[in-house]
C-alpha positions, 0 to 999 in steps of 0.5 A: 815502913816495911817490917822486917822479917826475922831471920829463920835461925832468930824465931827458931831461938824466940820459939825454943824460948817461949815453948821452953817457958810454957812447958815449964809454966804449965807444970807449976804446982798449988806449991808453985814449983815443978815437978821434975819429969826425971827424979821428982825434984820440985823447983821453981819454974825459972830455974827447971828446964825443958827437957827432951825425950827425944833429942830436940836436934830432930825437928820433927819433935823439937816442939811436940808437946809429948816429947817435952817435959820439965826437968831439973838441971841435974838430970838433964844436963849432968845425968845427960836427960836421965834416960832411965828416969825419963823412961820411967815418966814416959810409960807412966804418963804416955805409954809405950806407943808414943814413946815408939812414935816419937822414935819413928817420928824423929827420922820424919823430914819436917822443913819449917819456914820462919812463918810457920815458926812464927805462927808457932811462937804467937800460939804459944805466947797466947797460951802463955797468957791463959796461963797468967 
């Protein structure tokens, strides 16, 4: 029996989930919350989300581990990503370099096939399991 194969728009909705989940996992704390990136809130990592830097409809940096970062709901929904706060975490954690090249690279043409989005979601769901 053939497998079928998911559609581009289904693994591009499986990654967004599992790479949201390990962003946010691996940001848990010995008092296991996480730390938002924008105004260091400390919530649970269910309720905390992966906030973009970068606008994640820029598939150039959709996934980049840099450009990704755990932020509560109230700055990256209502403050809309909290920009002066994210910038803030930014310089502190990354330096003004990459917050440039995450700039240029968000105008790269990037064309992912569902293979590669689905290589994509088994690596991070590898890394979900180190996490345990």
């Amino acid at each position: 029996m053939k497998r079928r194969r998911d559609s581009y728009a289904r693994c591009k909705r499986t990654l967004d989930k599992v790479f949201s989940e390990w962003i946010r996992r691996k940001a848990i704390g010995k008092d296991g919350l996480v730390e938002c990136c924008s105004c260091s809130a400390r919530l649970p990592w269910r309720v905390i989300q992966a906030g973009h830097w970068v606008s994640r409809v820029y598939l150039a940096t959709r996934w980049n581990e840099r450009n990704v970062n755990p932020q509560c709901m109230a700055c990256n929904v209502w403050r809309r990503g909290n920009a002066s706060g994210y910038a803030q975490y930014m310089l502190a954690t990354h330096g003004v370099e990459v917050m440039q090249e995450l700039e240029e690279l968000k105008h790269s043409t990037v064309k992912y096939r569902a293979s590669d989005l689905q290589e994509m979601i088994e690596s991070y769901k590898a890394r979900l399991g180190e996490l345990g």
